[in-house]
Each structure stands twice: as structure tokens, then as C-alpha cells.
Residue frames as a rotation matrix with the C-alpha (Angstrom) as fourth column:
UNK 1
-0.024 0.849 0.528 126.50
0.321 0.507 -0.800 92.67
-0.947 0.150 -0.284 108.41
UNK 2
-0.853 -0.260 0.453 125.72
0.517 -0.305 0.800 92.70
-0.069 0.916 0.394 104.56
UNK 3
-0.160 0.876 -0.454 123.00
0.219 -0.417 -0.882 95.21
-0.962 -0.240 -0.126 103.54
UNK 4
-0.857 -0.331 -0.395 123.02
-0.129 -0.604 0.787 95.16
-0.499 0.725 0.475 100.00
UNK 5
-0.578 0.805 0.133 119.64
0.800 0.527 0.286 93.38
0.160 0.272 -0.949 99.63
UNK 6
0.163 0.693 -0.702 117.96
0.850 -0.459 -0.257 96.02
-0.500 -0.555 -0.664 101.76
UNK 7
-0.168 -0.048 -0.985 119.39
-0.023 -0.998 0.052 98.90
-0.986 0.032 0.166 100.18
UNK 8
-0.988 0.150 0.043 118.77
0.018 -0.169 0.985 97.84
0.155 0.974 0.164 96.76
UNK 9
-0.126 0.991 0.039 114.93
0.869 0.091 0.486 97.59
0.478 0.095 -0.873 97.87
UNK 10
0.285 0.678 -0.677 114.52
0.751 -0.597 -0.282 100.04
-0.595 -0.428 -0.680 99.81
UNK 11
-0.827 -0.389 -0.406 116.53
-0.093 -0.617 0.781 102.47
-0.554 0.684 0.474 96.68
UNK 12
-0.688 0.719 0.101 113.82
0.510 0.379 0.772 100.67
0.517 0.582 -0.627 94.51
UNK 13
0.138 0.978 -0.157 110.83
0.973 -0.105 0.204 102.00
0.183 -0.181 -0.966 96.67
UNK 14
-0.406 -0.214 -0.888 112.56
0.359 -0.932 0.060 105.36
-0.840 -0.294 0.455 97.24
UNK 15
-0.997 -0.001 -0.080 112.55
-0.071 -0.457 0.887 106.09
-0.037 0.890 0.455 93.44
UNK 16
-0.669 0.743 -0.019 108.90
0.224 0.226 0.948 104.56
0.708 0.630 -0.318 92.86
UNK 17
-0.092 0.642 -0.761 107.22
0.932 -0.213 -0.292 105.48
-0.350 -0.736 -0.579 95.86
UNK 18
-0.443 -0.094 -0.892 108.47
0.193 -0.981 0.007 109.28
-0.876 -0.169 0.452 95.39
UNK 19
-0.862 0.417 -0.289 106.78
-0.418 -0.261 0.870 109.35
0.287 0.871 0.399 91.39
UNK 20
-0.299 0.934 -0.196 103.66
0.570 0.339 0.748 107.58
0.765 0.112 -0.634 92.27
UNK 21
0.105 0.689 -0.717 103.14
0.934 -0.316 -0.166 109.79
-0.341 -0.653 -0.677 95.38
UNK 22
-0.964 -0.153 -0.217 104.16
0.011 -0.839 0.544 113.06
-0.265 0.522 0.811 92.75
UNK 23
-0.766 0.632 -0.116 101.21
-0.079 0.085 0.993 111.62
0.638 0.770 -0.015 90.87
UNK 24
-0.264 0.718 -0.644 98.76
0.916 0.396 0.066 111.37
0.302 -0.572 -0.762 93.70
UNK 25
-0.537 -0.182 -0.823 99.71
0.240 -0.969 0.058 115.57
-0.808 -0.167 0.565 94.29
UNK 26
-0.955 0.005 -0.296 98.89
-0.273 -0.403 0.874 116.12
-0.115 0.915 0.386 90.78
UNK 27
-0.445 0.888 -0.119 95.57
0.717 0.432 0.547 113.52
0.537 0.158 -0.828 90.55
UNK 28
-0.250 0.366 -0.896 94.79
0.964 0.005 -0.267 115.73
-0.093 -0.931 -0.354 93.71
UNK 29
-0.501 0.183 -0.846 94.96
-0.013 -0.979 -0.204 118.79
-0.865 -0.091 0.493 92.47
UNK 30
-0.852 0.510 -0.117 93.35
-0.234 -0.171 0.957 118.16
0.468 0.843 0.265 89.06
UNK 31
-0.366 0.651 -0.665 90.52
0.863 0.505 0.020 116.34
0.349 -0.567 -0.746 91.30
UNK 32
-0.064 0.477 -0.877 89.87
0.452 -0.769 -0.451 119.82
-0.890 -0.425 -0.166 93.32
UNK 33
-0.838 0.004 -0.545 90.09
-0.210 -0.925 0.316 121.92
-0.503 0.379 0.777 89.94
UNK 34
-0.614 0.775 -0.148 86.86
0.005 0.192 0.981 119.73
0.789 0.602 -0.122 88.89
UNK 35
-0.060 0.896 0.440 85.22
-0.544 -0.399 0.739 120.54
0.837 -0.195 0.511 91.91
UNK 36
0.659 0.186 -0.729 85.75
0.318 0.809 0.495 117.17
0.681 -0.558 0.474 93.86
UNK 37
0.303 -0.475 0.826 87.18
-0.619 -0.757 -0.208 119.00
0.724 -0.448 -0.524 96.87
UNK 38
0.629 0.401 0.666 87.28
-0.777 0.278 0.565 116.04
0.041 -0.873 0.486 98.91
UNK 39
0.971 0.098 0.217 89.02
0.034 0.843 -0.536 113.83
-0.236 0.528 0.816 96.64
UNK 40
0.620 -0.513 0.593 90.86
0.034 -0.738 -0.674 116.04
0.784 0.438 -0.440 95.84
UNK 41
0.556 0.334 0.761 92.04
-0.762 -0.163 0.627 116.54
0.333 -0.929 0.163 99.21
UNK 42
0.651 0.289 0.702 92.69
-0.686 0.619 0.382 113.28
-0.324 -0.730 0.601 99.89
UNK 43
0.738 -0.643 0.202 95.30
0.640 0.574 -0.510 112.51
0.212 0.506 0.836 97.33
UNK 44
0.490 -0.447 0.749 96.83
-0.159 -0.890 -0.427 115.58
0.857 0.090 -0.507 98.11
UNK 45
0.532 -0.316 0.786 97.38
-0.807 -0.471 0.357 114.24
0.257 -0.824 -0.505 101.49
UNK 46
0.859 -0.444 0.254 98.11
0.373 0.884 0.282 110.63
-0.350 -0.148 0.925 100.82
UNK 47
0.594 -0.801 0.071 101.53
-0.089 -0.153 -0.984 112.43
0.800 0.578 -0.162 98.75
UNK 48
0.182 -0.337 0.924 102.60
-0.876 -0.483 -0.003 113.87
0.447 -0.808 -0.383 102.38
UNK 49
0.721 -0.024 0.692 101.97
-0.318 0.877 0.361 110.37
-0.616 -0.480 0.625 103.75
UNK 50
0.969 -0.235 0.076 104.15
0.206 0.600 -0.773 109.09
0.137 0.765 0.630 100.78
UNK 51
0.359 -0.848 0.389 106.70
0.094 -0.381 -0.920 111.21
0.928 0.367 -0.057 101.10
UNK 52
0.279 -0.412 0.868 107.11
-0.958 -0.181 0.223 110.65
0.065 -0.893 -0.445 104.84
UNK 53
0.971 -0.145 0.188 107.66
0.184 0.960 -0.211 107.14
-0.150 0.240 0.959 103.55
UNK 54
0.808 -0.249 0.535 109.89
0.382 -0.469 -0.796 108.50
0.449 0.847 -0.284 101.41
UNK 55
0.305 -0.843 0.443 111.99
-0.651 -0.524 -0.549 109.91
0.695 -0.121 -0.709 103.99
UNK 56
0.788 0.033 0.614 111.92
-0.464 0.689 0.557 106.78
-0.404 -0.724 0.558 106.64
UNK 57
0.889 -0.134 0.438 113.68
0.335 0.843 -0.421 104.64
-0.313 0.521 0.794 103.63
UNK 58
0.619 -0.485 0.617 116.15
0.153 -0.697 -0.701 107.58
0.770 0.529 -0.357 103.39
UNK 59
0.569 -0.266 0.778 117.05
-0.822 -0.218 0.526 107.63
0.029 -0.939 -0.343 106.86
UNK 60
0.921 0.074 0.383 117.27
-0.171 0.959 0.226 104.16
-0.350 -0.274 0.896 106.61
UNK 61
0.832 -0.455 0.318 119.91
0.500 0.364 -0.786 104.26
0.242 0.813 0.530 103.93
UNK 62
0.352 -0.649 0.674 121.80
-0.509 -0.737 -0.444 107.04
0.785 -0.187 -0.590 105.18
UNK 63
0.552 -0.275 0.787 122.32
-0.834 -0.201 0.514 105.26
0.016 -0.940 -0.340 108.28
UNK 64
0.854 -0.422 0.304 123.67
0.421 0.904 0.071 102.00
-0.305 0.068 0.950 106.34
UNK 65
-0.082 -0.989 -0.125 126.34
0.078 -0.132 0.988 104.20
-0.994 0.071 0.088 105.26
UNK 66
-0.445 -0.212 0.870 124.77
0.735 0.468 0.490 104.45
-0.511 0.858 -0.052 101.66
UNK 67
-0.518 0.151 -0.842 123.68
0.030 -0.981 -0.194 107.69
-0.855 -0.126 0.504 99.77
UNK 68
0.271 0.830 0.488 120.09
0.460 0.334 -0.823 107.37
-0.846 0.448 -0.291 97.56
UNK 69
-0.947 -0.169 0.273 120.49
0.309 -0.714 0.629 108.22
0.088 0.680 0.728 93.77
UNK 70
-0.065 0.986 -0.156 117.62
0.327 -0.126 -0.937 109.93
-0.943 -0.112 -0.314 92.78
UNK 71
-0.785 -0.155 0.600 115.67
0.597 0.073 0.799 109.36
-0.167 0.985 0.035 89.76
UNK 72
-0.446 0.870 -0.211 112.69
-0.831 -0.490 -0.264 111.57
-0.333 0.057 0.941 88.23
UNK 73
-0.363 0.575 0.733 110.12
0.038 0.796 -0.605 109.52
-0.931 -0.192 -0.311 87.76
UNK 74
-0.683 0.083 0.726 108.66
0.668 0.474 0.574 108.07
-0.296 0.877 -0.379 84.15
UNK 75
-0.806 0.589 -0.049 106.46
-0.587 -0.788 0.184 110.75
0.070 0.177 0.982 82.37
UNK 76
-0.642 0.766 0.041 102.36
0.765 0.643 -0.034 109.55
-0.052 0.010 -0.999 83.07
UNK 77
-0.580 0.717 0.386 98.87
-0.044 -0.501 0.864 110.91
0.813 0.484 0.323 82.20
UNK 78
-0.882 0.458 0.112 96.57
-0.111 0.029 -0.993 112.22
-0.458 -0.888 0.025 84.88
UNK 79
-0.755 0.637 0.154 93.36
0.656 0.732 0.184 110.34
0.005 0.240 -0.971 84.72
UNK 80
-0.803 0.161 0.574 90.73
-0.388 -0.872 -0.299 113.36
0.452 -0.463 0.763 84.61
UNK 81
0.321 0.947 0.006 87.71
-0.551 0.181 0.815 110.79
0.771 -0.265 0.580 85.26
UNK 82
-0.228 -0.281 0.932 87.91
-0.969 -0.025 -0.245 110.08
0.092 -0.959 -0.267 89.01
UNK 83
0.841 0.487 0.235 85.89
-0.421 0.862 -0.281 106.60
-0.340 0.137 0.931 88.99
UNK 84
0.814 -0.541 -0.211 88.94
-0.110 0.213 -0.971 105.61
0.570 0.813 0.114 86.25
UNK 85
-0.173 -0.905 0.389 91.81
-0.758 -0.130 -0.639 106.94
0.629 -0.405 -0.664 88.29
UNK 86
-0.098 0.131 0.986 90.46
-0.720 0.675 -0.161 104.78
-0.687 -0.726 0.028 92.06
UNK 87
0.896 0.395 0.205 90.21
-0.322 0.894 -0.312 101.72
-0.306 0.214 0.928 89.45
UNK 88
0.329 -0.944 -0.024 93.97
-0.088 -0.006 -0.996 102.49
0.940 0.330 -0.085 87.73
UNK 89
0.121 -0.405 0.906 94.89
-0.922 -0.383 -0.049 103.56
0.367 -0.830 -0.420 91.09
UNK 90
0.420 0.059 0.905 93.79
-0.683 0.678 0.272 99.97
-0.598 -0.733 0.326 92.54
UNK 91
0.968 0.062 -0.243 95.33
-0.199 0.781 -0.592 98.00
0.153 0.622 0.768 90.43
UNK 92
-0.009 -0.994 -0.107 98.63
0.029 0.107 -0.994 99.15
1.000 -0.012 0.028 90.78
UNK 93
0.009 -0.269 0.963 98.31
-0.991 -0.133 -0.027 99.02
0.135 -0.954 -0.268 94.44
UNK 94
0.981 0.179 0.071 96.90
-0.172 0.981 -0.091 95.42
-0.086 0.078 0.993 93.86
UNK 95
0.681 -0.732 -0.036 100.52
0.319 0.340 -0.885 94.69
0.660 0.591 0.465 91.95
UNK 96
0.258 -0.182 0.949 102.23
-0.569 -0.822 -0.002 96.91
0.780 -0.540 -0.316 94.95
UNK 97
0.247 0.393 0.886 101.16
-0.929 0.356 0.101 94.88
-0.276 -0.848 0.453 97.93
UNK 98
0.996 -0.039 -0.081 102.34
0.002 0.910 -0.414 91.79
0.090 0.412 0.907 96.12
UNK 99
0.455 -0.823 0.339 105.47
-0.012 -0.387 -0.922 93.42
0.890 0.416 -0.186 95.40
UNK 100
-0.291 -0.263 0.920 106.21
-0.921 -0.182 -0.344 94.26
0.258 -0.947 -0.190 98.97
UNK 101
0.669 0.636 0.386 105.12
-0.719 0.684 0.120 91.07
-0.188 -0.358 0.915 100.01
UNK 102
0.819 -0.574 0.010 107.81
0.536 0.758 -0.372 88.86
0.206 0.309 0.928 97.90
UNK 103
0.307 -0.478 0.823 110.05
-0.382 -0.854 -0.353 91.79
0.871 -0.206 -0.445 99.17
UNK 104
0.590 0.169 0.789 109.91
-0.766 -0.191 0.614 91.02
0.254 -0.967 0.017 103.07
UNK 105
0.965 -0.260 0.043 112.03
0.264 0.956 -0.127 87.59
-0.008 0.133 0.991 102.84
UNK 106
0.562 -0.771 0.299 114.75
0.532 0.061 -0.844 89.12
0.633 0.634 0.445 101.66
UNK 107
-0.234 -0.785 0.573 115.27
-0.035 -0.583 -0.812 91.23
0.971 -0.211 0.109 104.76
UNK 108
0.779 0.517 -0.355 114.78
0.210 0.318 0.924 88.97
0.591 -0.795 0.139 107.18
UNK 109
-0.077 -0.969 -0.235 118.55
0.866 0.052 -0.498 89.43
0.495 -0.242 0.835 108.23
UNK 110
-0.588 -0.485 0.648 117.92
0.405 -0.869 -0.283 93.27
0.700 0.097 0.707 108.38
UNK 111
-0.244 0.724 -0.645 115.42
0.969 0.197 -0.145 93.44
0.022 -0.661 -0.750 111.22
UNK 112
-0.396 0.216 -0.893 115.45
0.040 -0.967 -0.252 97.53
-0.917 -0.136 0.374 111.64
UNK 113
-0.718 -0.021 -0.696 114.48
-0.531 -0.630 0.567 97.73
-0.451 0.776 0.441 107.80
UNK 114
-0.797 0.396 -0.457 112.44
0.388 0.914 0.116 94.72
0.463 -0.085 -0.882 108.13
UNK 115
-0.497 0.510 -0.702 110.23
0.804 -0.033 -0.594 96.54
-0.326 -0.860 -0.393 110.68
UNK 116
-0.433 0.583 -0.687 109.88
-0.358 -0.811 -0.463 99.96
-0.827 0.046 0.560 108.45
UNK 117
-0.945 0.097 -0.312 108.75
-0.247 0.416 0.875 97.56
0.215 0.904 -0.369 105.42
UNK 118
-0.770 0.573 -0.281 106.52
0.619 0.778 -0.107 95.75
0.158 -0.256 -0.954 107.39
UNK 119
-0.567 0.094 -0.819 105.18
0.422 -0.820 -0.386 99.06
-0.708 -0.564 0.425 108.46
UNK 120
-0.658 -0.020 -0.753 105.03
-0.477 -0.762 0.437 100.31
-0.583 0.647 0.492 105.31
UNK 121
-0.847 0.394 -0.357 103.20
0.005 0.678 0.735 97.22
0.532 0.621 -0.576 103.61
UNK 122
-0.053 0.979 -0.195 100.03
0.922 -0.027 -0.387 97.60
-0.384 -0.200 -0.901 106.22
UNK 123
-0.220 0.167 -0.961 100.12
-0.160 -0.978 -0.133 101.09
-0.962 0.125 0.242 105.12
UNK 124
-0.589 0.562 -0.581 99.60
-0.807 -0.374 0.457 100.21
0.039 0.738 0.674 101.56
UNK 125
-0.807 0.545 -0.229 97.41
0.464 0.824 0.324 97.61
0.365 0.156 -0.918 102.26
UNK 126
-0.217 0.560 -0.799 95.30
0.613 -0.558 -0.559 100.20
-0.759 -0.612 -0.222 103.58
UNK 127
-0.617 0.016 -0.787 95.51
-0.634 -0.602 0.485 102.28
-0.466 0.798 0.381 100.70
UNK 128
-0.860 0.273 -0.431 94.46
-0.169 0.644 0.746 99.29
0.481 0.714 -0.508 98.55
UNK 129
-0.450 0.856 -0.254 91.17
0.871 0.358 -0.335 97.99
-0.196 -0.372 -0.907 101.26
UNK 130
-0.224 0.759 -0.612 90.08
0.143 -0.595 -0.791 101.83
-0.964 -0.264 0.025 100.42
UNK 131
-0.847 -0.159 -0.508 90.75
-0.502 -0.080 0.861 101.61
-0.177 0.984 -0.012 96.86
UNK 132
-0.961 0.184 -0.206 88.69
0.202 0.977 -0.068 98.34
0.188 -0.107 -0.976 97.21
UNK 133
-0.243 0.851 -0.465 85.79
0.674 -0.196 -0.712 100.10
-0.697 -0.487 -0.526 99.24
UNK 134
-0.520 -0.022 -0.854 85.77
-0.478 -0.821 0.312 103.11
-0.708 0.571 0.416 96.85
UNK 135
-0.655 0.448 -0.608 84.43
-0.632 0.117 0.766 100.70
0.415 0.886 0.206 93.73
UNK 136
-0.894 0.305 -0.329 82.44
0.432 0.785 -0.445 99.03
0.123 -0.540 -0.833 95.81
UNK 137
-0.034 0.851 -0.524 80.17
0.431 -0.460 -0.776 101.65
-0.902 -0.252 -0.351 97.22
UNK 138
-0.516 0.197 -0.834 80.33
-0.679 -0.688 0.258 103.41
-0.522 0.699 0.489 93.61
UNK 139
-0.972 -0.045 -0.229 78.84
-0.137 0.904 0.404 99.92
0.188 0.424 -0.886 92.68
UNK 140
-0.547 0.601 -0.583 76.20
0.770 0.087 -0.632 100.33
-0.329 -0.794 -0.511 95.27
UNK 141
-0.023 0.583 -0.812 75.38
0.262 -0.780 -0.568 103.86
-0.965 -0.226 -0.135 94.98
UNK 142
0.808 0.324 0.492 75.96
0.587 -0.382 -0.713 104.66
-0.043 0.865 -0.499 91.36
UNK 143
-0.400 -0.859 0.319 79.00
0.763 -0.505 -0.403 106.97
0.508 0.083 0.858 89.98
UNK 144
-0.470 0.044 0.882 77.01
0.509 -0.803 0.311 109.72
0.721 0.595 0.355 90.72
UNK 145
0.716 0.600 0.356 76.27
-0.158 -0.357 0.921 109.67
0.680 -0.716 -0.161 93.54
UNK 146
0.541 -0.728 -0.422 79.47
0.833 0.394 0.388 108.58
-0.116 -0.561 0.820 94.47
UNK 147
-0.280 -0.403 0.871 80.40
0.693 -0.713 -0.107 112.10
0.665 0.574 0.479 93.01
UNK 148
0.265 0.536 0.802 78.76
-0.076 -0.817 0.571 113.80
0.961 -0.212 -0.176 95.07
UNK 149
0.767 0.012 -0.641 80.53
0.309 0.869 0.386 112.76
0.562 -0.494 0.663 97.66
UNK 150
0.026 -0.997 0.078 83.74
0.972 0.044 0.231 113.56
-0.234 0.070 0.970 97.01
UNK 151
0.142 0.056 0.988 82.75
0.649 -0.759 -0.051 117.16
0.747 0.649 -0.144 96.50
């Protein structure tokens, strides 16, 4: 069987998955050093989740017989106003979830890699419905009181 489709995506989400879930670590810890312990928190653990992506797509590759390069990821500013970040944040999940979406065609052939995509796309489609809920209720309740939340 050919696998070069799959492994060039799933190389592609190795690299970008593993810098955007750096930057969730980081968002997370600046987030607790302003107090928002919750928020904090909670990026801190979506990284772990990322990075257990992160190794699935690695397995994956290793077992096609192909060995990941690894890149560092693009230098980026952490957002310090929380409200800001969950709006930056959703966007690029918005663009994400598309991404992975026009993705999934291409490996219909590959069914095993087909199955941790598919996987992996309700996972960030989750991310993205909480992004989603997040400006919602801060809509509802007010930033500030959405702060207080997240503390």
C-alpha cells in the first residue's frame, strides 16, 4: 500500500499540533500567574491531551516504516488578556476543524490512520464547541464575571 498522503498529514499535524499545544502550556501557566487558577489549569491540561495526540500520529508513522522530522515551532506572543486568548484561540480552531475536515478524503485508503484522524477531529471539535460556549456565556454574564470563574 502507498502511504505517502497519510504521512505527509499526519507529519503536518505532528509539527503543528506539538507548537500550538507548547502554547496552550505557556497560555496556562501565564493564566495561573494572574490568578485564573482554573484557566489556567485547563490549558495546562489540554497540552497533555495534545501531546498524547502528538504521540498517536507518531506511533502511527513509526509503524509505516517512516521516522517524524521535528520542527520547533514559529516564535508567538502569549495573549495576557484571557477573554482575547478563548477568542484567538477560537478562531484558529475554527480554521483547524476545517483543516482536518478537507484532510479526511485523502485517507480514505489508510483506514488505521483514517480512524486516529477521525478521532482526533471530534476531539478538536470539542475544543472549538467550548471555545464557542466560553464567548457565549462571557456574553451573557459579562467578562467579569466570567473572571471570576476561572479563578
Amino acid at each position: 500500500m502507498e502511504f505517502n498522503n497519510s504521512l505527509q498529514l499526519m507529519q503536518l499535524i505532528v509539527n503543528e499540533l506539538s507548537g500550538s499545544a507548547f502554547v496552550h502550556k505557556m497560555q496556562g501557566q501565564l493564566f495561573k500567574s494572574q490568578g485564573f487558577c482554573k484557566l489556567g489549569q485547563k490549558y495546562i491540561d489540554h497540552y497533555t491531551e495534545e501531546m498524547e495526540w502528538v504521540e498517536k500520529f507518531t506511533d502511527r508513522m513509526l509503524d509505516l516504516g517512516c521516522v517524524p522530522q521535528v520542527k520547533v515551532c514559529n516564535e508567538t506572543t502569549l495573549i495576557s488578556d484571557a477573554v482575547e486568548y478563548i477568542n484567538a484561540d477560537m478562531k484558529l480552531q475554527r480554521e483547524g476543524v476545517e483543516v482536518l475536515y478537507k484532510m479526511m478524503p485523502t485517507l480514505a485508503n489508510d483506514p488505521t490512520t483514517y480512524d486516529i484522524m477521525k478521532a482526533y477531529l471530534a476531539d478538536e471539535e470539542e475544543d472549538l464547541y467550548w471555545d464557542e460556549e466560553q464567548v457565549e456565556l462571557i456574553s451573557l454574564i459579562g467578562k467579569q464575571n466570567w473572571l471570576i470563574k476561572q479563578i
